[in-house]
C-alpha positions in Angstrom: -7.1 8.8 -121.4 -7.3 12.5 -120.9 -10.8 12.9 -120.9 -10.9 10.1 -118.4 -8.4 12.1 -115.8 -11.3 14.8 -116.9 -14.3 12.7 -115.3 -12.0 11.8 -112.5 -11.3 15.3 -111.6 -14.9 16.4 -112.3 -15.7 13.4 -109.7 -13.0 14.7 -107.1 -14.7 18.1 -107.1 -18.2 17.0 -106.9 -16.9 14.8 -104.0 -15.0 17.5 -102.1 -18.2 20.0 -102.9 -20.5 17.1 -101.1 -18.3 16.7 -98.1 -17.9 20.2 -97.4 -21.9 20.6 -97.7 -22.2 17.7 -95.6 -19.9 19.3 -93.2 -21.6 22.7 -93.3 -25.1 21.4 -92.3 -23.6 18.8 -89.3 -21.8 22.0 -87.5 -25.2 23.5 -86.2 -25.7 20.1 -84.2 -21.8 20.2 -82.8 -22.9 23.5 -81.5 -26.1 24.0 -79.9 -28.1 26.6 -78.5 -27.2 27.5 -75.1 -30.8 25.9 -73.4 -29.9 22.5 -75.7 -26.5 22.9 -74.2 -27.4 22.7 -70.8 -30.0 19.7 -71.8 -27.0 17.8 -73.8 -24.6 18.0 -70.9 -26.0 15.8 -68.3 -22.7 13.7 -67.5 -21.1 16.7 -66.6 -23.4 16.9 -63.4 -22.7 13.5 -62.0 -19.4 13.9 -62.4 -19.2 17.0 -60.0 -21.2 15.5 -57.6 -19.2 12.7 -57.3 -16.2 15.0 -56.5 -16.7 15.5 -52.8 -17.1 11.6 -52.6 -13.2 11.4 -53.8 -12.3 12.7 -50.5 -14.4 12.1 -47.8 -12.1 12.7 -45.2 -12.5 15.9 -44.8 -16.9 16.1 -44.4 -15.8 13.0 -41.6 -13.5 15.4 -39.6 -16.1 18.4 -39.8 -18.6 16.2 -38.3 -17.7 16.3 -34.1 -17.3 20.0 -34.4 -21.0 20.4 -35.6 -22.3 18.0 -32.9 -20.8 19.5 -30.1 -23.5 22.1 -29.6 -26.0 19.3 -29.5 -25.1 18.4 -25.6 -28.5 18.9 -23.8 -28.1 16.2 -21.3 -25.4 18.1 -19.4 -26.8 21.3 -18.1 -24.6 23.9 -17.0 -24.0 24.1 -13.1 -26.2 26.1 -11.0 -24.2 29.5 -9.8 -23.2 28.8 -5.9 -26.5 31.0 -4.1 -24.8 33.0 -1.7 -26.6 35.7 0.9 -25.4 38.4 2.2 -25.8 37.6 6.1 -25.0 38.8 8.6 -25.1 42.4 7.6 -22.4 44.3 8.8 -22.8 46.0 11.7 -26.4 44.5 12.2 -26.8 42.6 15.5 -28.3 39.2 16.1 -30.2 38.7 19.4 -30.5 35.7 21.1 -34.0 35.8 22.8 -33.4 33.7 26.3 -37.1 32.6 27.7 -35.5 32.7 31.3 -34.3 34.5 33.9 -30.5 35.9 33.6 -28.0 34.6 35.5 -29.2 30.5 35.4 -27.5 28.0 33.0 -29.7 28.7 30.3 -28.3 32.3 30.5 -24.7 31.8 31.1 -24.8 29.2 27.6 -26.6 31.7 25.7 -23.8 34.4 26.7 -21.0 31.8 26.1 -22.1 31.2 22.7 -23.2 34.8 21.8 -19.4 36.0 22.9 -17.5 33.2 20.4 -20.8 34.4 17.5 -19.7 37.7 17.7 -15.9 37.4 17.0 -17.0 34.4 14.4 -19.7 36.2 12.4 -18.1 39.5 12.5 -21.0 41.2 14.0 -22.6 42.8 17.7 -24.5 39.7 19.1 -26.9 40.2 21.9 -28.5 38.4 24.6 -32.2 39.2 25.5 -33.5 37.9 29.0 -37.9 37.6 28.6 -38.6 35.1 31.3 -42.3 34.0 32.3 -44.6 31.3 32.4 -41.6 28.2 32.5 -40.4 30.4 29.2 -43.7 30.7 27.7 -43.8 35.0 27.4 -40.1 34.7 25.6 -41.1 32.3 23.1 -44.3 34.1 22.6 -42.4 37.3 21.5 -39.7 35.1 19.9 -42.1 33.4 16.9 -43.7 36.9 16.1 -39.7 37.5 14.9 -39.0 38.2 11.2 -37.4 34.6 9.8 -34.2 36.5 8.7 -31.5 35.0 10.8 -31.2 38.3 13.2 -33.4 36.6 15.9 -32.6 32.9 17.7 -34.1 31.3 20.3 -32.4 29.9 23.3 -34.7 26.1 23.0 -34.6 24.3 26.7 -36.4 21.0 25.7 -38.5 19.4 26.5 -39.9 22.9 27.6 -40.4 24.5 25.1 -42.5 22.2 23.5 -44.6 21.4 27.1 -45.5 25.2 26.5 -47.3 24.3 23.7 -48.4 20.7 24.4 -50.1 21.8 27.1 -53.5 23.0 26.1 -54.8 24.8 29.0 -51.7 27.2 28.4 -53.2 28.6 25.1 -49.6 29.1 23.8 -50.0 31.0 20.0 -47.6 28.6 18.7 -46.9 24.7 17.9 -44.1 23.2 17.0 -44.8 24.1 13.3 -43.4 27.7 14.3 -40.0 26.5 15.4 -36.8 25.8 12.7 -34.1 24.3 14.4 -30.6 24.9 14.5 -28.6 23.5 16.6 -28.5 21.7 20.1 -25.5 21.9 21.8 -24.9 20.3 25.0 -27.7 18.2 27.2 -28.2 17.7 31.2 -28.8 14.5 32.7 -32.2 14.0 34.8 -31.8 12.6 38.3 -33.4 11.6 41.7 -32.0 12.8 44.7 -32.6 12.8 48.7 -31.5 14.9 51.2 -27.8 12.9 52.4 -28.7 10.7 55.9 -32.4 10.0 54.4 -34.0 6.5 55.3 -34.2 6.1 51.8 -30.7 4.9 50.5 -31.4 3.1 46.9 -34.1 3.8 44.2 -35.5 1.1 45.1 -35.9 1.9 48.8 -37.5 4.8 47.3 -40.0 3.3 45.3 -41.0 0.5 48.0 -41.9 3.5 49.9 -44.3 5.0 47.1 -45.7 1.8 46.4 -46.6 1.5 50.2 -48.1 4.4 50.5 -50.0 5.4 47.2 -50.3 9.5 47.3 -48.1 10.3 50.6 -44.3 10.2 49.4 -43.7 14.4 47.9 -41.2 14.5 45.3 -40.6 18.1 44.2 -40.4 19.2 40.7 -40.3 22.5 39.1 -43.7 21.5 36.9 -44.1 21.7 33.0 -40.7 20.7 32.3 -37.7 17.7 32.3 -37.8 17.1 36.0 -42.1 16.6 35.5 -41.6 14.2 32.6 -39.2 12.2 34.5 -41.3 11.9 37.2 -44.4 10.4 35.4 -41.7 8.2 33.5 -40.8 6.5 36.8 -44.4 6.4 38.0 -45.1 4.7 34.1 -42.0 2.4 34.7 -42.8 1.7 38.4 -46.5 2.0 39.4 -45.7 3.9 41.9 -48.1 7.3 42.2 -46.2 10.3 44.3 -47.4 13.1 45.2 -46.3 16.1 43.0 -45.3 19.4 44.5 -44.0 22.1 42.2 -41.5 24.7 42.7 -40.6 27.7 40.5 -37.1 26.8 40.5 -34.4 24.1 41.3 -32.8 25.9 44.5 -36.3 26.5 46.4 -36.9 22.5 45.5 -33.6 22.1 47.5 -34.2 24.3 49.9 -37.6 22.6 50.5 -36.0 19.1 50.9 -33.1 20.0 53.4 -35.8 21.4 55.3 -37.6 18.0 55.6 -40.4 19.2 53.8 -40.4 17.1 50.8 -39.2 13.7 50.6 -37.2 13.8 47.3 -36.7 15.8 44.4 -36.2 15.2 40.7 -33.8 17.7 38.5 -31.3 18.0 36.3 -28.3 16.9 38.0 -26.4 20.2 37.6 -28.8 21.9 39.4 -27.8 20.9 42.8 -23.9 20.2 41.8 -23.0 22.6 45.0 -25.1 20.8 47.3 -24.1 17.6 46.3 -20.2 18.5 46.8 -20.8 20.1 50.3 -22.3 16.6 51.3 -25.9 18.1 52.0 -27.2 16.3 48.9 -27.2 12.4 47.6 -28.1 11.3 43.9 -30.0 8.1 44.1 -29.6 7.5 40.4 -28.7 9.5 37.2 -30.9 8.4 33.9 -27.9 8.2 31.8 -27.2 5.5 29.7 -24.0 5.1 31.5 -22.3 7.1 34.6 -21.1 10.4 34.2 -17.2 11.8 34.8 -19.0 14.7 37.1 -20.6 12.2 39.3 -18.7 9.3 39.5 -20.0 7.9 42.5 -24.0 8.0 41.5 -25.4 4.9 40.0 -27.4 4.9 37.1 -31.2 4.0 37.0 -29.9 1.3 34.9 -27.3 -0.3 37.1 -30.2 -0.5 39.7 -32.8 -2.9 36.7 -34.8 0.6 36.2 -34.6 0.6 32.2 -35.5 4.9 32.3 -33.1 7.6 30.4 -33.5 10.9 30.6 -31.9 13.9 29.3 -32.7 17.6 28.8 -31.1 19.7 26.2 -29.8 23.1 25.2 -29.7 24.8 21.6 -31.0 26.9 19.3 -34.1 27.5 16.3 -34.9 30.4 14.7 -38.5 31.2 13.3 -40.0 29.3 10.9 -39.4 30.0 7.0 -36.0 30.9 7.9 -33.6 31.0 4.2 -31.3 27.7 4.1 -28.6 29.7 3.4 -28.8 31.5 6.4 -29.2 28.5 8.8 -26.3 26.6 7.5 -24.6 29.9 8.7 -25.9 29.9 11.9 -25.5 26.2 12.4 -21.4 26.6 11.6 -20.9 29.1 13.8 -22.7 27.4 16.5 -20.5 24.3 15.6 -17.1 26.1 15.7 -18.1 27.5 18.9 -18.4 24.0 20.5 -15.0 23.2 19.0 -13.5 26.3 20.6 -11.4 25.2 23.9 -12.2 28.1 25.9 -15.9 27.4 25.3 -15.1 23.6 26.0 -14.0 24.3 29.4 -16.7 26.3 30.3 -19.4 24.2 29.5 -17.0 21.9 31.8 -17.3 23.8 34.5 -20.7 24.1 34.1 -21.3 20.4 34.7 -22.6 20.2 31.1 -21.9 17.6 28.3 -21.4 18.6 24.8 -24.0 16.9 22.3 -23.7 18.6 18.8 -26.7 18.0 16.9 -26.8 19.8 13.4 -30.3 21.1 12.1 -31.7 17.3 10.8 -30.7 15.3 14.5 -32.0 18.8 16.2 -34.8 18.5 14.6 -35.8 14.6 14.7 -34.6 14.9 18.9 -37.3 17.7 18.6 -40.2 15.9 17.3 -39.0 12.8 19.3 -39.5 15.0 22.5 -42.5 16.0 21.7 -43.8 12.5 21.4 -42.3 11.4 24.4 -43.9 14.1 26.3 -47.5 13.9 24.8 -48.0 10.3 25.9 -46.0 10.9 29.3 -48.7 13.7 29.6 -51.7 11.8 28.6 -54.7 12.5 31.6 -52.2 14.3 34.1 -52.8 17.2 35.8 -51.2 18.9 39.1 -53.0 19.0 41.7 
């Protein structure tokens, strides 16, 4: 019995030694090597990198901040271009192709008075008439395109100046950047009051009778020309052209019985047509007009011919936009001014506002016009 609890305890012991040897050689495997470490720890990694998934609320809301920068289909607005025009203290001229004191004149001093209170800056008027406004122009397109030099544009003339090839003119209409037009005179027939001829169409029996022998008086490259061949075009009647150098020696000509009629610009024998001296046969407006009330239009009388000539502005070609939409504002407020208004009402003259795009299209209509009116005629 007692050497059986010997064998047992012997037995314990070699047990306990056995365990604890076991034990001692499993611990190096329990704890490896920092390199085996890192090799025997691969569920730690998914395990962080699952982390961020847990809450992706947060990468969600960061996400339209970064995108924001990435916008190129709206581009920024261009700055607003401004120019510094007119300088101060730096006049503008207004270059007048004609004489001073005719209606060309008076509008261009008109307007330059209301420019120069508007713009803030001396504007002058500059009278170079010659060769039916040929010489001003002339000078006028050699001008720098900067906005300080405008021309005072009678049309049609000033494009007949150029159309006209035997004049040579140094310019086309390729030289010319229209600004404005602002008001436009109606074109007109007229007789000396007591005449034999009492309707246009007394008038034109009259021609047609006697091809070459009725003298109507115009005052040549001009309005009062064109109209002339447009009846003749309209008609077939053939007059015989005699040209004047200006509307009152046309007048003058025809109360003294020396010409038979006379075509012009209404306005241009207003005074003569008050006093009674002078009768309009027919207006080529598209209806009558409040400063004659009593003349007929070509119209009214089955003569389909209208007929105006105009008044405004260009400046030379190449001139900044900025600069003309200046111009073309002032000019505008100008019309808009009462005291201009009723001036250019006493003046006989309607107001027609035409911005630089309808100045420009009447412009190149004009010259159309004209070069077909034109076509094989010559004075004689």
């Amino acid at each position: 019995m007692r050497l059986t609890h010997h064998v047992a305890a012997v037995v314990a012991i070699l047990s306990s030694a056995l365990l604890v040897a076991a034990c001692t050689q499993a611990a190096p495997a329990a704890t490896p090597t920092t390199a085996a470490a890192k090799a025997a720890e691969p569920t730690k990694a998914p395990a962080q990198a699952t982390a961020p998934a847990a809450a992706p609320t947060k990468p969600a809301a960061a996400q339209p901040t970064a995108a924001k920068p990435a916008e190129p289909t709206k581009p920024a607005a261009a700055p607003t271009k401004t120019v510094d025009f007119p300088a101060k203290g730096r006049p503008i001229t207004i270059l007048n192709p004609w004489a001073a004191g005719g209606g060309n004149d008076l509008t261009c001093r008109l307007v330059g008075a209301f420019m120069e209170k508007d713009l803030g800056v001396p504007v002058q008027v500059l009278n170079k008439p010659g060769a039916s406004s040929q010489v001003g122009t002339t000078e006028f397109v050699q001008a720098k395109p900067d906005g300080y030099t405008i021309l005072l544009a009678s049309m049609p003339t000033a494009s007949l100046t150029y159309l006209d090839a035997e004049r040579k003119a140094v310019y086309t209409r390729k030289d010319f950047q229209p600004i404005a037009n602002l008001v436009l005179e109606t074109g007109s027939i007229a007789v000396k009051t007591g005449s034999k001829y009492d309707t246009l169409k007394d008038l034109f029996d009259a021609a047609k009778a006697n091809p070459g022998k009725i003298k109507i008086g115009h005052t040549g490259f001009n309005n009062t020309l064109l109209d002339v061949l447009a009846i003749q075009k309209a008609t077939g009647v053939d007059f015989a052209h005699v040209q004047f150098d200006g509307s009152a020696p046309q007048v003058t000509a025809m109360l003294g019985d020396n010409i038979d009629t006379i075509s012009s610009s209404a306005g241009a024998y207003a005074s003569f047509q008050k006093s009674g001296q002078v009768k309009i046969l027919g207006l080529m407006a598209e209806k009558r007009s409040k400063f004659y009330p009593d003349s007929p239009t070509f119209k009214e009388q089955g003569y389909d011919i209208v007929s105006n000539s105009t008044r405004g502005f260009a400046a030379p070609a190449g001139t900044p936009k900025e600069i003309m939409n200046i111009l073309e504002g002032s000019l505008k407020k100008a019309l808009a001014d009462p005291e201009v208004q009723k001036k250019i009402d006493d003046m006989m003259l309607e107001i027609r506002f035409q911005g630089q795009a309808e100045f420009s299209a009447h412009w190149d209509s004009d010259d159309a016009r004209a070069a077909k009116l034109l076509e094989n005629f010559k004075i004689n």
